[in-house]
C-alpha positions as CSV (number, residue, x, y, z in Angstrom):
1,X,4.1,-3.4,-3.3
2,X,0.4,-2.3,-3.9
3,X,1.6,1.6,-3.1
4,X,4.4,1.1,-5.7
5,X,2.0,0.0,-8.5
6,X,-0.1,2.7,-7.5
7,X,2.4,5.4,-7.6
8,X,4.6,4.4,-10.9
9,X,1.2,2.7,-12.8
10,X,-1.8,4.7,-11.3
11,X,-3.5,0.7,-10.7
12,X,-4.6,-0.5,-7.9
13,X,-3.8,-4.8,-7.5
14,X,-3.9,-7.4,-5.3
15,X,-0.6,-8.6,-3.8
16,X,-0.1,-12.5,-3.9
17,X,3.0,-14.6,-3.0
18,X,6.5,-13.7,-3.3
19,X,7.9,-15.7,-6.4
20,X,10.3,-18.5,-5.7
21,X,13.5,-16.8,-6.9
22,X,14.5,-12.8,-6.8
23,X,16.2,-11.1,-9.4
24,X,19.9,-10.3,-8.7
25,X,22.4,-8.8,-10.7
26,X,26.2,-7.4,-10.0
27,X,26.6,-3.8,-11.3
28,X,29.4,-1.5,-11.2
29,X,27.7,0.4,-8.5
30,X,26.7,-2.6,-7.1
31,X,24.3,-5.3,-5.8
32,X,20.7,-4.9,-7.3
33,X,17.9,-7.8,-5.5
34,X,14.3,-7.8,-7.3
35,X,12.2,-8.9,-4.8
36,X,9.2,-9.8,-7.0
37,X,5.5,-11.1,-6.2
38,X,2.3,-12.2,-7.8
39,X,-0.3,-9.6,-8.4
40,X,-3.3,-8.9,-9.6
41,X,-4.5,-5.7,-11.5
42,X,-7.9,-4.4,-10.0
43,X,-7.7,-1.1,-12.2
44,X,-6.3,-0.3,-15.5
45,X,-2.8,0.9,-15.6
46,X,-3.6,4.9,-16.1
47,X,0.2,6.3,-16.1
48,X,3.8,5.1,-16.8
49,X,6.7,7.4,-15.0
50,X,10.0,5.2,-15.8
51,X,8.8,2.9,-19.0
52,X,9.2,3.2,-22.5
53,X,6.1,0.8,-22.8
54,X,3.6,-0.7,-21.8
55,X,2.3,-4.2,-23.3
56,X,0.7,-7.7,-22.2
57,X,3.1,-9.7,-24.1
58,X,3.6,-13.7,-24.4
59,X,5.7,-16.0,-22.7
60,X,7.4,-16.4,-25.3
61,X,7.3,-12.6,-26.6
62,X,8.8,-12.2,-22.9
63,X,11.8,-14.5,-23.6
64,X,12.7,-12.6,-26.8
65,X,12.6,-9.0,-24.9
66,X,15.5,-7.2,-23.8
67,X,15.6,-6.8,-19.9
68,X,17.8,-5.3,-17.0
69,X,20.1,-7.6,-16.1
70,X,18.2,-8.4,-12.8
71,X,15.0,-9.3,-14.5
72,X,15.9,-11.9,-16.7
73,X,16.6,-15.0,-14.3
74,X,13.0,-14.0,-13.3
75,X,11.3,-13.6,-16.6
76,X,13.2,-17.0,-17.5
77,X,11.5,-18.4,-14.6
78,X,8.2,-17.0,-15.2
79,X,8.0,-17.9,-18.8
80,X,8.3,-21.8,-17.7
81,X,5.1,-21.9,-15.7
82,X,3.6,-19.6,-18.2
83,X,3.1,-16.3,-16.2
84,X,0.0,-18.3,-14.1
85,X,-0.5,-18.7,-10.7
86,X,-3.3,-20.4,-8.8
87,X,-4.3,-18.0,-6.0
């Protein structure tokens, strides 16, 4: 997870807990699973490879975002504790 961040991002982070849920999603092609975790940024984020932007946004800005189809159960999820976690 940490090499991911490192490679698509350029920031180095602190991997947590997986969250309670993954992200799934049936496409044409197939099966998609978002296995996703807690983090922590130790570094700024210095490069984007495969985002349009980048932003800190709100719960609630979250909610009114448009996402792939195997992020939104999670971002649903995640905007109901509002984004914390106690680590």
């Amino acid at each position: 997870m940490a090499r991911e961040l490192k490679e698509e991002f350029g920031a180095t982070a602190t991997v947590f807990d997986k969250f309670s849920i993954d992200g799934v999603a049936e496409l044409e092609f197939g099966k998609v699973v978002l296995h996703c975790y807690y983090v922590q940024l130790t570094s700024e984020i210095t490069k984007t490879i495969a985002h349009d932007e980048l932003r800190w946004v709100t719960p609630k800005e979250a909610l009114d975002l448009t996402w792939a189809p195997s992020d939104v159960a999670v971002i649903k999820a995640l905007a109901e504790t509002g984004f914390n976690y106690e680590y």
